[in-house]
MMTF fields as JSON, N, C-alpha, C and O atoms, coordinates in Angstrom:
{
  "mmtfVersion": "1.0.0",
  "mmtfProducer": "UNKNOWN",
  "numBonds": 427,
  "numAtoms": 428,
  "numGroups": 107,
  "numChains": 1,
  "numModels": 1,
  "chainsPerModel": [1],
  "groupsPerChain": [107],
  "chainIdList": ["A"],
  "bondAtomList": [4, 2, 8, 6, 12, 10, 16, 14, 20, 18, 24, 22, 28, 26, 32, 30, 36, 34, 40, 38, 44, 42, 48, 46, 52, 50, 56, 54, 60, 58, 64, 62, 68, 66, 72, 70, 76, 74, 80, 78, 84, 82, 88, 86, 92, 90, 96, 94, 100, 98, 104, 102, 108, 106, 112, 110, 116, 114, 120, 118, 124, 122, 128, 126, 132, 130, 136, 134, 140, 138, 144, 142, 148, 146, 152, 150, 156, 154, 160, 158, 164, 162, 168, 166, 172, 170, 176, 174, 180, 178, 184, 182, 188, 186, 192, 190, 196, 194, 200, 198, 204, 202, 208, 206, 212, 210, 216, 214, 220, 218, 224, 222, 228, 226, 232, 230, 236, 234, 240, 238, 244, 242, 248, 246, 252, 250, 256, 254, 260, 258, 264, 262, 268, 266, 272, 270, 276, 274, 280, 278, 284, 282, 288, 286, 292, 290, 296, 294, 300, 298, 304, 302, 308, 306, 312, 310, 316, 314, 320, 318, 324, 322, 328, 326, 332, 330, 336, 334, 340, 338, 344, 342, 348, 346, 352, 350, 356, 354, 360, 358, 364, 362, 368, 366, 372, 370, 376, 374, 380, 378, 384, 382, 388, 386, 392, 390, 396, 394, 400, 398, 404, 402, 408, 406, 412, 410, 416, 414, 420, 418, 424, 422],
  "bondOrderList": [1, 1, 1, 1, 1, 1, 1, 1, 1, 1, 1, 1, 1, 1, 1, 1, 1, 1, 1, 1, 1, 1, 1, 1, 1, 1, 1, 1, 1, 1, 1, 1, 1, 1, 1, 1, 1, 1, 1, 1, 1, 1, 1, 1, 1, 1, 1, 1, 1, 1, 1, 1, 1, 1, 1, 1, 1, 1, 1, 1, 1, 1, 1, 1, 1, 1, 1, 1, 1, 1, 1, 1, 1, 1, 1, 1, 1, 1, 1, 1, 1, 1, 1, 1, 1, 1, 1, 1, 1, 1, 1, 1, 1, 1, 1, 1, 1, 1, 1, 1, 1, 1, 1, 1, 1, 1],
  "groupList": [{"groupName": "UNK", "atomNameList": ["N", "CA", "C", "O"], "elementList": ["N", "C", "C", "O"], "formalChargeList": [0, 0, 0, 0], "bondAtomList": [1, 0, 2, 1, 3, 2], "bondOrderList": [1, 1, 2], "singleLetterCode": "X", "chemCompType": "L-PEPTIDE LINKING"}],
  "groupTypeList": [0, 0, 0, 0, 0, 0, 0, 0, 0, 0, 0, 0, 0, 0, 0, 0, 0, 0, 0, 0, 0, 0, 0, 0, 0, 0, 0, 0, 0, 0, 0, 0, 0, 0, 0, 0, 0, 0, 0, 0, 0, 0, 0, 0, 0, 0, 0, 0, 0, 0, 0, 0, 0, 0, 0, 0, 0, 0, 0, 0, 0, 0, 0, 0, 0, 0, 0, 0, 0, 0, 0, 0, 0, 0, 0, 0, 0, 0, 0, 0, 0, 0, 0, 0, 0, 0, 0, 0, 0, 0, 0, 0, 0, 0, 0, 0, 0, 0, 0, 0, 0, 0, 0, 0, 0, 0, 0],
  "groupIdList": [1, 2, 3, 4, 5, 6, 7, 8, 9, 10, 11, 12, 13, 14, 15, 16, 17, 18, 19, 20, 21, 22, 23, 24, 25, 26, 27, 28, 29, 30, 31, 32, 33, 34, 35, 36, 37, 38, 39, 40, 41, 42, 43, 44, 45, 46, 47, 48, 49, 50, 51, 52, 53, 54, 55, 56, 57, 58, 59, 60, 61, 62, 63, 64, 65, 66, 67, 68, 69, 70, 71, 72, 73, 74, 75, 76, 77, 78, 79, 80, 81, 82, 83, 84, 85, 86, 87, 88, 89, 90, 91, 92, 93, 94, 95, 96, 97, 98, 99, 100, 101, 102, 103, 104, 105, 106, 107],
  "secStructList": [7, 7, 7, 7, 1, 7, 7, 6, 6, 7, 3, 3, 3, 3, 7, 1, 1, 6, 6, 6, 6, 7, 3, 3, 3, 3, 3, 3, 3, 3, 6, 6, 6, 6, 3, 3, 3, 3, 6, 6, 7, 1, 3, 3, 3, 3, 3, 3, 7, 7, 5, 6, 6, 6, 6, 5, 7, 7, 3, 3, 3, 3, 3, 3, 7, 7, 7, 7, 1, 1, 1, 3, 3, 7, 7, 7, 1, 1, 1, 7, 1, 7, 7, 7, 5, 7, 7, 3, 3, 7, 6, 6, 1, 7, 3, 3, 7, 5, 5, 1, 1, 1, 7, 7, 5, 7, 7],
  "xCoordList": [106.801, 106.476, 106.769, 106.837, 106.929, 107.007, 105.942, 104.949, 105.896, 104.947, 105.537, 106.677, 104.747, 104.647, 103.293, 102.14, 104.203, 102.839, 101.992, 101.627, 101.802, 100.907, 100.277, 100.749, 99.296, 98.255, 97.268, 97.492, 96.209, 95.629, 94.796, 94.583, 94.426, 93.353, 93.454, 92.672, 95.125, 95.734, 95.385, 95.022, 95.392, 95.781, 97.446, 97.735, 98.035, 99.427, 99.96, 99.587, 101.011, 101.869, 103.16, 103.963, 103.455, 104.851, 105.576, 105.311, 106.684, 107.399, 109.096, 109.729, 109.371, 110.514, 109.975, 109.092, 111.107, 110.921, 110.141, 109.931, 109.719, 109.701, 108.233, 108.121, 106.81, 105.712, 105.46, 104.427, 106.379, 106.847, 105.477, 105.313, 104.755, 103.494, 102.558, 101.521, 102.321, 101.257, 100.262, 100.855, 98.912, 98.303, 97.481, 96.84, 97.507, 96.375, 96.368, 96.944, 95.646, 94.977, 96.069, 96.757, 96.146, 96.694, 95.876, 94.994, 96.379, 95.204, 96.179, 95.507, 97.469, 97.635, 99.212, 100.112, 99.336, 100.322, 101.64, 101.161, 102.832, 103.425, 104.579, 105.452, 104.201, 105.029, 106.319, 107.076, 106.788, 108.06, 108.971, 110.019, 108.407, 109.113, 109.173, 109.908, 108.563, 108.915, 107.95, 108.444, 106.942, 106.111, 105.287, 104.827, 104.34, 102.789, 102.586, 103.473, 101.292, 100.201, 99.71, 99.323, 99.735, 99.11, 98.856, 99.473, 97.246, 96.635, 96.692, 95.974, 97.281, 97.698, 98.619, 98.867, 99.941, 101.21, 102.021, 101.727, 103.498, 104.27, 103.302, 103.114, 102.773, 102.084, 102.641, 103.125, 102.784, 103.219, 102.461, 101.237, 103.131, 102.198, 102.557, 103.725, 101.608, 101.971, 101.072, 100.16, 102.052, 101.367, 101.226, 102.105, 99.478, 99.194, 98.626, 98.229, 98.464, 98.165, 96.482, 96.047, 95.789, 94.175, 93.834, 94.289, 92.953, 92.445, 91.17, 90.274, 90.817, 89.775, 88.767, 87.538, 89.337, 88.63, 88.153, 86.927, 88.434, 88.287, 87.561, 87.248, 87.322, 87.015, 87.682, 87.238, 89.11, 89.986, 90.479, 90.658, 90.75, 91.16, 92.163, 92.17, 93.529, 94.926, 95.386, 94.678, 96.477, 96.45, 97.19, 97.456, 97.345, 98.487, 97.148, 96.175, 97.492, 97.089, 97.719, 98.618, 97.412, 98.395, 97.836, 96.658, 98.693, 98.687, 99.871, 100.891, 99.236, 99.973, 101.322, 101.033, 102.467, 103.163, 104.016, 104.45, 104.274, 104.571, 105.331, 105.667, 105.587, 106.816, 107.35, 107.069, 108.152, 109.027, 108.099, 107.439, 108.092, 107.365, 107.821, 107.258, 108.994, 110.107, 109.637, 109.756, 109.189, 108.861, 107.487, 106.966, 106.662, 105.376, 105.383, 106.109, 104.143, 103.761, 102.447, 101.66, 102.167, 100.613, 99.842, 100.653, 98.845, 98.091, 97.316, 96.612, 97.405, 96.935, 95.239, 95.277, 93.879, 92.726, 92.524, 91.733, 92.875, 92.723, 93.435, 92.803, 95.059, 95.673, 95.788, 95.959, 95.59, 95.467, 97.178, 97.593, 97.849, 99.457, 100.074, 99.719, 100.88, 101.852, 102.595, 103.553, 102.023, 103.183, 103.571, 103.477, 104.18, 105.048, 103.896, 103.048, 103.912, 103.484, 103.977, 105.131, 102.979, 103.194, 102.692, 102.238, 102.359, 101.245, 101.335, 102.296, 100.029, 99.672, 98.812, 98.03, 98.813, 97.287, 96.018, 96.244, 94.834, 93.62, 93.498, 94.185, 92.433, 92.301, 91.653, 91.682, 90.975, 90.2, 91.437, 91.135, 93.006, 94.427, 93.869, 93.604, 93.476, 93.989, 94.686, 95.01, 95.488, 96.516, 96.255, 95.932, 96.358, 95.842, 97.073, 97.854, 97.152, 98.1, 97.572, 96.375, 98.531, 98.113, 99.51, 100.656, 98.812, 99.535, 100.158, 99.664, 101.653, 102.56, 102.817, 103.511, 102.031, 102.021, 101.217, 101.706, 99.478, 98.525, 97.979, 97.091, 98.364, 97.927, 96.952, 96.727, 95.872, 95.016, 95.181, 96.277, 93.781, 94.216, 93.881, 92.963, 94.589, 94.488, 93.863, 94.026, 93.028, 92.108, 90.809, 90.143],
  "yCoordList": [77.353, 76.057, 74.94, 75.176, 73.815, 72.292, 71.987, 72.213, 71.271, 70.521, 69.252, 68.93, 68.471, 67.379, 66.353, 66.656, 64.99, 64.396, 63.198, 62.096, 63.665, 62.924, 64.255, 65.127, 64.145, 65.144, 64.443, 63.316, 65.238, 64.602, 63.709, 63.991, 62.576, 61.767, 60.655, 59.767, 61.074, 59.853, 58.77, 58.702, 57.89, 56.413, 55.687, 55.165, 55.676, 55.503, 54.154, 53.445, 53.969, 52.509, 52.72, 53.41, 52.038, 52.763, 51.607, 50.411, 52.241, 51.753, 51.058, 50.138, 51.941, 51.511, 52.115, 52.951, 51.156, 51.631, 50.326, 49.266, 50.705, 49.81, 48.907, 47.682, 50.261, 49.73, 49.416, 49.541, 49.09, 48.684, 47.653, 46.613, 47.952, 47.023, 47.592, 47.182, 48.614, 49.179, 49.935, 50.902, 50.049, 50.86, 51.969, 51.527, 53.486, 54.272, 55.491, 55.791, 56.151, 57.07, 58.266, 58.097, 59.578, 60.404, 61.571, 62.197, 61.806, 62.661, 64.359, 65.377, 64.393, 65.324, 65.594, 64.798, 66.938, 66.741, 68.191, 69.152, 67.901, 68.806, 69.29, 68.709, 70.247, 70.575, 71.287, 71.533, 71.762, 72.262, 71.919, 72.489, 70.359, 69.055, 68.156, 67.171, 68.345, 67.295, 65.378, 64.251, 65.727, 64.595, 64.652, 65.746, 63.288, 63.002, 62.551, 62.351, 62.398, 61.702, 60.46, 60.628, 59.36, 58.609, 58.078, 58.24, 57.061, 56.839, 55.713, 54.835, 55.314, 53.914, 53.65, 52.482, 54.621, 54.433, 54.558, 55.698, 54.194, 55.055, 55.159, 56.362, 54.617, 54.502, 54.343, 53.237, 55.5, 55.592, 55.616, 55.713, 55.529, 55.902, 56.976, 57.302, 57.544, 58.783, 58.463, 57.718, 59.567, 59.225, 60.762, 61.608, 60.998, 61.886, 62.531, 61.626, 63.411, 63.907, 64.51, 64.999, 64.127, 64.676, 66.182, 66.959, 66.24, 67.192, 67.37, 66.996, 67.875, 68.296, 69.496, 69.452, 70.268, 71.516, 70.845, 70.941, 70.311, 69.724, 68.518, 68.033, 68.052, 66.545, 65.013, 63.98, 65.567, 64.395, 63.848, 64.399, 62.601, 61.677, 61.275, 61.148, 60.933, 60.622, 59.096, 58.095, 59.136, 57.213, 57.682, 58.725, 56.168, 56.082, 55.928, 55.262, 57.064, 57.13, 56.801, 57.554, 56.054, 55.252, 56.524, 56.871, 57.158, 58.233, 57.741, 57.088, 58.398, 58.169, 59.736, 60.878, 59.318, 60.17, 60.624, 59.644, 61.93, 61.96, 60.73, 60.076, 60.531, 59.619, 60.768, 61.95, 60.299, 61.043, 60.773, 59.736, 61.711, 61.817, 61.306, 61.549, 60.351, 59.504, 57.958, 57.069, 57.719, 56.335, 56.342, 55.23, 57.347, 56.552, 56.645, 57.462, 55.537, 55.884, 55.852, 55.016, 56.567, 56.794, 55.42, 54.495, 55.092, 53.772, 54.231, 55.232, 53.471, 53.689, 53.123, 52.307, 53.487, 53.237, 52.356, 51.514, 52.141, 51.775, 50.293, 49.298, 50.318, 48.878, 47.944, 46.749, 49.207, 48.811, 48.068, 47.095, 49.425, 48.953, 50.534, 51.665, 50.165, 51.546, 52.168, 51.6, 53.474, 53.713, 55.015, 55.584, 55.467, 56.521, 57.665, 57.296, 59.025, 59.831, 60.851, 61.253, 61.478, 62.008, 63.163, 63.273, 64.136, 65.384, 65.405, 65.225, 65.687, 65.997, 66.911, 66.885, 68.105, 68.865, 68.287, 67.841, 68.513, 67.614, 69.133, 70.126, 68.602, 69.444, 71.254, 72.281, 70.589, 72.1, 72.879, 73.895, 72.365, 73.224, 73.18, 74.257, 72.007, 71.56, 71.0, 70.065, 71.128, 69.977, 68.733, 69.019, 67.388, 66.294, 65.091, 64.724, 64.797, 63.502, 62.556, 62.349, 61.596, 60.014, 59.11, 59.487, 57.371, 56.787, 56.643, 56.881, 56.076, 55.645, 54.505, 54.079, 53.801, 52.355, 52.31, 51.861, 52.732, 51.932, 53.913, 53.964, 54.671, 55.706, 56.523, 57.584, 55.619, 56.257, 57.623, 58.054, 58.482, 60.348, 59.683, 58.865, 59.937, 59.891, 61.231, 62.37, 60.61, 61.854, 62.863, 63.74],
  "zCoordList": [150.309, 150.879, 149.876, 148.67, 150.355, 149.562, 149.221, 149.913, 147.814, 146.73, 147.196, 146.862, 148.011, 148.363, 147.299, 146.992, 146.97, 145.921, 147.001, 146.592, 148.348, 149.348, 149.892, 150.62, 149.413, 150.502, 151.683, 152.126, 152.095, 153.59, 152.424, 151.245, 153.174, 152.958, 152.059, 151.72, 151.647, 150.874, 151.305, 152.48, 150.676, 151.448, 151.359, 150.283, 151.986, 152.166, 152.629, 153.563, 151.658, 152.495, 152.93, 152.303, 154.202, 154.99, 154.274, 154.401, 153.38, 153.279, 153.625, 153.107, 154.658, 155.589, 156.93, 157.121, 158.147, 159.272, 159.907, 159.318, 161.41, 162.085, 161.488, 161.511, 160.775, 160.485, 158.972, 158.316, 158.703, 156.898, 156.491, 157.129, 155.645, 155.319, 155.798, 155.276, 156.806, 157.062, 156.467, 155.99, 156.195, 155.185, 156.142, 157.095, 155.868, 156.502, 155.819, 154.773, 156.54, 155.805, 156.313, 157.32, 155.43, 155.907, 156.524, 155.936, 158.034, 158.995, 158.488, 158.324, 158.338, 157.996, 157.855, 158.125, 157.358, 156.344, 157.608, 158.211, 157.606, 158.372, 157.099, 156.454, 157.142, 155.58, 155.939, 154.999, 157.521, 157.786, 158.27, 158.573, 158.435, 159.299, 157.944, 158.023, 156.833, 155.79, 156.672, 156.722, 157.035, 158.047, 157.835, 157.509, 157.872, 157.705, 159.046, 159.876, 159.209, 160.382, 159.52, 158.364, 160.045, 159.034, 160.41, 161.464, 159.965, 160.583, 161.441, 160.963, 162.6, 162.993, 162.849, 163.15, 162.223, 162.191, 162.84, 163.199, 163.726, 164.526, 165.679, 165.862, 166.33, 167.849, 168.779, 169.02, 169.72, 170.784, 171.946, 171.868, 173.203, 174.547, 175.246, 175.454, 175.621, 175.786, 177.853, 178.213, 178.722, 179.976, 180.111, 179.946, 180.561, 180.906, 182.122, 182.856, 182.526, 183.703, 183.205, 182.163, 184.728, 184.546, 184.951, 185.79, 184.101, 183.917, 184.408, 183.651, 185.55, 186.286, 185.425, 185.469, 184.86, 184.334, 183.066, 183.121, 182.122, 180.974, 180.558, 179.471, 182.359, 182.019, 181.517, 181.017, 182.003, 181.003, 182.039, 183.125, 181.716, 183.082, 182.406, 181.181, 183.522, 183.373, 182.969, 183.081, 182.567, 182.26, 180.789, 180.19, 180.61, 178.909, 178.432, 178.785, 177.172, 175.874, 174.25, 173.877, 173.601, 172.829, 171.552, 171.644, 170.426, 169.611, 168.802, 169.021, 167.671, 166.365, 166.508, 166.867, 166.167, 166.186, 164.653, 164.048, 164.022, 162.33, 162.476, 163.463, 160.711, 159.916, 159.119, 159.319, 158.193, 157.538, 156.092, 156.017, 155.025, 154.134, 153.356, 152.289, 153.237, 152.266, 152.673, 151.831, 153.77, 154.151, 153.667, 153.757, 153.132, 151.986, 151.463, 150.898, 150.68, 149.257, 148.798, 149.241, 148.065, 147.772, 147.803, 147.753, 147.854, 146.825, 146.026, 146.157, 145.08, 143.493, 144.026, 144.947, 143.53, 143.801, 142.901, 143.327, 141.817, 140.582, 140.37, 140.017, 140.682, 140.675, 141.999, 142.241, 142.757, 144.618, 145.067, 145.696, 144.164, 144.481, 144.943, 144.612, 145.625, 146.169, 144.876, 144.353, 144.379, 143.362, 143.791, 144.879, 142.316, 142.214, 141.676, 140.862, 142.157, 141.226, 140.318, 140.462, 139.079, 138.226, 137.934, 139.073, 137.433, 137.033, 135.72, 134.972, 135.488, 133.833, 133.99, 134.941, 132.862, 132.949, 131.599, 130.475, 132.239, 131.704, 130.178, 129.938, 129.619, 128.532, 128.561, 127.882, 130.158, 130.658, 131.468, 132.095, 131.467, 132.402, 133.376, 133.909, 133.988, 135.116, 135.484, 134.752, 136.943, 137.076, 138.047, 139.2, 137.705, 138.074, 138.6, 137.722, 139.294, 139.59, 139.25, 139.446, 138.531, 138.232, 138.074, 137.829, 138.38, 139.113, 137.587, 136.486, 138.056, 136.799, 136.477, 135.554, 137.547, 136.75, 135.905, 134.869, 135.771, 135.525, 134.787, 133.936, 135.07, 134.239, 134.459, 133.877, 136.013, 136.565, 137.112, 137.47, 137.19, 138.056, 138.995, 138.951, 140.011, 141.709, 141.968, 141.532, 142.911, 143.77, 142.758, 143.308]
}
């Protein structure tokens, strides 16, 4: 599998594409499509049919659909800017990501 440096719960900025400036959270990660879920991003409408057994009633439902995992970028907690990431291991060999502007561990 791919070592991707955005995992779930990131906070992410779309950086190209139609929602360029957008900030959300990442709901989850599709690692065989190279795609995130981010939260409020890429919104589509979707028209559905009801569901009697389930309780679900029919009508457009507006849903976030993946992006491509090249159109984000992390946000730094620390400078509260979109950067790049890095790995370092801490003194106890662990391995930690931190941002490369500002030097902070993310997450």
């Amino acid at each position: 599998m791919k070592q991707y440096r955005v995992h779930k719960d990131d906070k992410v900025m779309v950086v190209s594409g139609k929602d360029k400036g957008k900030i959300g959270k990442v709901l989850k990660v599709l690692r065989k499509k190279d795609r995130v879920l981010v939260e409020q991003v890429n919104m589509v409408k979707r028209h559905t049919k009801a569901n009697p057994y389930q309780q679900q009633p029919g009508g457009i439902v507006e849903k976030e659909t993946p992006i491509h995992v090249s159109n984000v970028m992390v946000m730094c907690d620390a400078c509260a800017n979109p950067t790049k990431i890095g790995y370092r291991y801490t003194e106890d060999g662990k391995k930690v990501r931190f941002c490369k502007k500002c030097n902070e561990i993310i997450g």
